[in-house]
Backbone as JSON, one array per atom type, in Angstrom:
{
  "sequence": "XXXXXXXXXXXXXXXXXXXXXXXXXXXXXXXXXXXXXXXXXXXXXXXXXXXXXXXXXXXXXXXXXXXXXXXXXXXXXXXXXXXXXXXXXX",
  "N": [[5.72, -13.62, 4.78], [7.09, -11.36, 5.2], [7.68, -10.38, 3.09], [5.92, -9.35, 1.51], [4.98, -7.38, 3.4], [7.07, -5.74, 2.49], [6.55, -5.33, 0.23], [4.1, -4.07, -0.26], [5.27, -1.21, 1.21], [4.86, -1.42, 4.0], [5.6, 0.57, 6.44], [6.17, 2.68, 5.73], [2.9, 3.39, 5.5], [2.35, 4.54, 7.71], [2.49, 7.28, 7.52], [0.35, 8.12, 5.68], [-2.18, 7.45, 7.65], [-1.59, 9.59, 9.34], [-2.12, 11.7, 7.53], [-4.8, 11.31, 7.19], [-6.03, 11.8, 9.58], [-4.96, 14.33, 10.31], [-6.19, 15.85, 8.36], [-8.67, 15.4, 8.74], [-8.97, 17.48, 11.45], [-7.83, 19.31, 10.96], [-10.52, 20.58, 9.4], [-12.45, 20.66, 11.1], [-13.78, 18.06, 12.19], [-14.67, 15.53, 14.16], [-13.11, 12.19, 14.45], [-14.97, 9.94, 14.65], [-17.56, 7.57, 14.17], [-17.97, 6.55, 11.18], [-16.16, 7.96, 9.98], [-13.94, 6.82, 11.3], [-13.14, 4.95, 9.52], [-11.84, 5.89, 7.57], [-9.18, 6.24, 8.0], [-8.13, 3.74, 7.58], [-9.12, 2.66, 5.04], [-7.57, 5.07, 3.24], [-5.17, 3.76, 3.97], [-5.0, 1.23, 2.89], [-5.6, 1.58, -0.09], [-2.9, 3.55, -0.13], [-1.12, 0.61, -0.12], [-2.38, -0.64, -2.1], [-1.7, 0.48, -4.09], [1.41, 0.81, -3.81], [1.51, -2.12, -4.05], [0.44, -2.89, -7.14], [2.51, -0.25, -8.49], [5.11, -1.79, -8.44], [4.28, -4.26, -9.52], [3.63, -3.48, -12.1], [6.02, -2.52, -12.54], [8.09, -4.25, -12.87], [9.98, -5.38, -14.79], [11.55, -3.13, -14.92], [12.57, -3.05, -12.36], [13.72, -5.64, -12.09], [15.84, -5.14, -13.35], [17.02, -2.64, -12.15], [16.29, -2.85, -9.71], [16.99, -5.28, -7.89], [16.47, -6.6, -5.73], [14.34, -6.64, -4.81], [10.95, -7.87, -4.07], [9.3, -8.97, -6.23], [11.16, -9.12, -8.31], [12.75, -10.3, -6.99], [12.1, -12.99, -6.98], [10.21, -13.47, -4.36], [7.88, -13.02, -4.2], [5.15, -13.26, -6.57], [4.96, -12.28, -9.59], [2.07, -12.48, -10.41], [0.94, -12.83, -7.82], [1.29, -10.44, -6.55], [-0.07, -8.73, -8.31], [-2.85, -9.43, -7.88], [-3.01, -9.11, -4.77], [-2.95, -6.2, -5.13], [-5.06, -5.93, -6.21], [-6.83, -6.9, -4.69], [-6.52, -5.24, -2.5], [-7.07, -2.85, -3.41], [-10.12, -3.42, -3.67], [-11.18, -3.61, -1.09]],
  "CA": [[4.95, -12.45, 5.14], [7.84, -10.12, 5.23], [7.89, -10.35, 1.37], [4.42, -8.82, 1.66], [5.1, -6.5, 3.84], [7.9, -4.71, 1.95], [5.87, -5.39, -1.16], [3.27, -2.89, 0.05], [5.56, -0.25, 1.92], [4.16, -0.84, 4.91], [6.08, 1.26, 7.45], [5.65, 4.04, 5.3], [2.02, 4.1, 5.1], [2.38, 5.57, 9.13], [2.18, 8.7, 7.01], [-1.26, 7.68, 5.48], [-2.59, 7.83, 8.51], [-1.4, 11.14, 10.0], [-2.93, 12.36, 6.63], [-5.97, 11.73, 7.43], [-6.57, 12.27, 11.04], [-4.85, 15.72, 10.7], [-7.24, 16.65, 7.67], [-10.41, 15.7, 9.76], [-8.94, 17.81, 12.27], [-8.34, 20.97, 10.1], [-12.14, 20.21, 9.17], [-13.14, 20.61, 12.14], [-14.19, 17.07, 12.47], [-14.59, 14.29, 14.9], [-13.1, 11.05, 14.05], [-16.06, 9.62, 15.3], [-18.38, 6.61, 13.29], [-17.86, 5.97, 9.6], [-15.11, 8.67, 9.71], [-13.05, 5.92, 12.01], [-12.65, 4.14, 8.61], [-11.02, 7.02, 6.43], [-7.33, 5.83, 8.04], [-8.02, 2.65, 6.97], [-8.82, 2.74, 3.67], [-6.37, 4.93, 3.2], [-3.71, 2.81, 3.82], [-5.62, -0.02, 1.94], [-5.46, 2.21, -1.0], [-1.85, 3.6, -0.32], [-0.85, -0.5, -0.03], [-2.68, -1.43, -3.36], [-0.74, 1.38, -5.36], [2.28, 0.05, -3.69], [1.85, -3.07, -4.83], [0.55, -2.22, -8.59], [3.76, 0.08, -8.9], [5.8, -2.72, -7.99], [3.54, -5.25, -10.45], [4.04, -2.42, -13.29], [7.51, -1.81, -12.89], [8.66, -5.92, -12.45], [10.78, -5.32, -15.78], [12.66, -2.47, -15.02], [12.97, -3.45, -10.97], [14.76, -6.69, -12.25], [17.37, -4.42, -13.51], [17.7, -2.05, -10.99], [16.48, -3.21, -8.22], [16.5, -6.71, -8.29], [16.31, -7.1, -4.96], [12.73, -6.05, -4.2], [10.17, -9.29, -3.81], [9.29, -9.75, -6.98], [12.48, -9.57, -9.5], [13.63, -11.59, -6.39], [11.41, -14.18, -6.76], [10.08, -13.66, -2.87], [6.38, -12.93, -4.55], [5.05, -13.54, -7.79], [3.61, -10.75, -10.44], [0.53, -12.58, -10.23], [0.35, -12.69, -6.43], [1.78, -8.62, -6.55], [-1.43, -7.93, -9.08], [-3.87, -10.14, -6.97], [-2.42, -8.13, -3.81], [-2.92, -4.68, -5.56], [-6.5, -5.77, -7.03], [-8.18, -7.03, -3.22], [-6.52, -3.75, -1.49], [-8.12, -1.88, -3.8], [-11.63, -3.68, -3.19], [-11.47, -3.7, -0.04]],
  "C": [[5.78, -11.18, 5.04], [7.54, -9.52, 3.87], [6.78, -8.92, 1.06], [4.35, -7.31, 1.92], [6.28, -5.5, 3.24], [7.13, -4.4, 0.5], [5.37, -3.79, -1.31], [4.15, -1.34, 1.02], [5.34, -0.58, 3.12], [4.45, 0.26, 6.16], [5.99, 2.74, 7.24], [4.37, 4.81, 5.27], [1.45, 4.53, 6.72], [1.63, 6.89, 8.58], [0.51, 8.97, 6.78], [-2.17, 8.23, 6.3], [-2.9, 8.82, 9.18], [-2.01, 11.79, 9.03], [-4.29, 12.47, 7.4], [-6.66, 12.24, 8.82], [-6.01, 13.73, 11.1], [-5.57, 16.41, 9.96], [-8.57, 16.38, 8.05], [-10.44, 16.6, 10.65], [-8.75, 19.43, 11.95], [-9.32, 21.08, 9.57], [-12.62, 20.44, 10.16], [-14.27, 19.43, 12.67], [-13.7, 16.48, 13.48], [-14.18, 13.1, 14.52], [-13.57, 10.09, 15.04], [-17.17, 8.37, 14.0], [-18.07, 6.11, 12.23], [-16.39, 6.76, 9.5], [-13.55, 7.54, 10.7], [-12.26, 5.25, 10.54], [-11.75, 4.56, 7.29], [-9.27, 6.44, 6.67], [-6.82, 4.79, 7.25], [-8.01, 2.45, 5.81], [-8.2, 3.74, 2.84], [-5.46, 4.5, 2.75], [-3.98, 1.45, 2.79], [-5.1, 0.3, 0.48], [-3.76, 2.53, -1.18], [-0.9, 2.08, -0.76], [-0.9, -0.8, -1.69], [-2.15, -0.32, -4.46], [0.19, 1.18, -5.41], [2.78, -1.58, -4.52], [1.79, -2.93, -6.71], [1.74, -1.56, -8.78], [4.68, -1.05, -9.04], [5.57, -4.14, -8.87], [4.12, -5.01, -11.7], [5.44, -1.67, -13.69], [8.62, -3.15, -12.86], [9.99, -5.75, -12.98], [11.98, -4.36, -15.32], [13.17, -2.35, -13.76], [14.15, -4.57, -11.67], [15.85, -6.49, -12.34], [17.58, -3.57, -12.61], [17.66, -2.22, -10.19], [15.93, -4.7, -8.02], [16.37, -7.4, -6.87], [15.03, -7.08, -3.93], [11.51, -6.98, -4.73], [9.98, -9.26, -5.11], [9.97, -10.2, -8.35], [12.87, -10.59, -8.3], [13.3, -13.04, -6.22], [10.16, -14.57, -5.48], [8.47, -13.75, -3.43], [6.45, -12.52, -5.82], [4.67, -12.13, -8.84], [2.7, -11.01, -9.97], [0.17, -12.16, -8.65], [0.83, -11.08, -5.97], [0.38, -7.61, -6.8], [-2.63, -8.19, -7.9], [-4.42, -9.14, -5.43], [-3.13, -6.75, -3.74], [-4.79, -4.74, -5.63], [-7.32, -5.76, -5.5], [-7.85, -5.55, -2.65], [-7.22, -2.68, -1.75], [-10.06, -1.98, -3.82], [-11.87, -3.09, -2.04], [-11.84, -2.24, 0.56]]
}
């Protein structure tokens, strides 16, 4: 699971978040009903670009950074793409 979790950034996409709740709030919005779900997908979105970069760059990670899940073996391309493709459904 860690694998996963570095895959996608996740500690970074904190930021994500503060995006959006501070641009509902210079809107003069409520994050109130459907607008509850803007953080979330979001980060869903920030996640599944994470991974795609990370899918799309396998080749030239191996060489430089070979220590980032999937030149390291920790997670696959396929399961990187797979990753990238549901976050972005979802």
């Amino acid at each position: 699971m860690n694998s996963y979790v570095e895959l996608v950034r996740a500690p970074a996409a904190l930021t994500v978040l503060g995006d959006t709740v501070a641009g509902s709030a210079a809107a003069g919005l409520k994050m109130t009903g459907r607008r509850l779900l803007l953080p979330l997908s979001s980060v869903a979105f920030y996640w599944a670009g994470m991974a795609l970069n990370d899918w799309a760059d396998r080749n030239l990670d191996a060489r430089e950074r070979p220590e980032r899940p999937i030149p390291s073996g920790r997670v696959s391309a396929g399961a990187a793409l797979t990753t990238g493709a549901a976050l972005t459904a979802a």
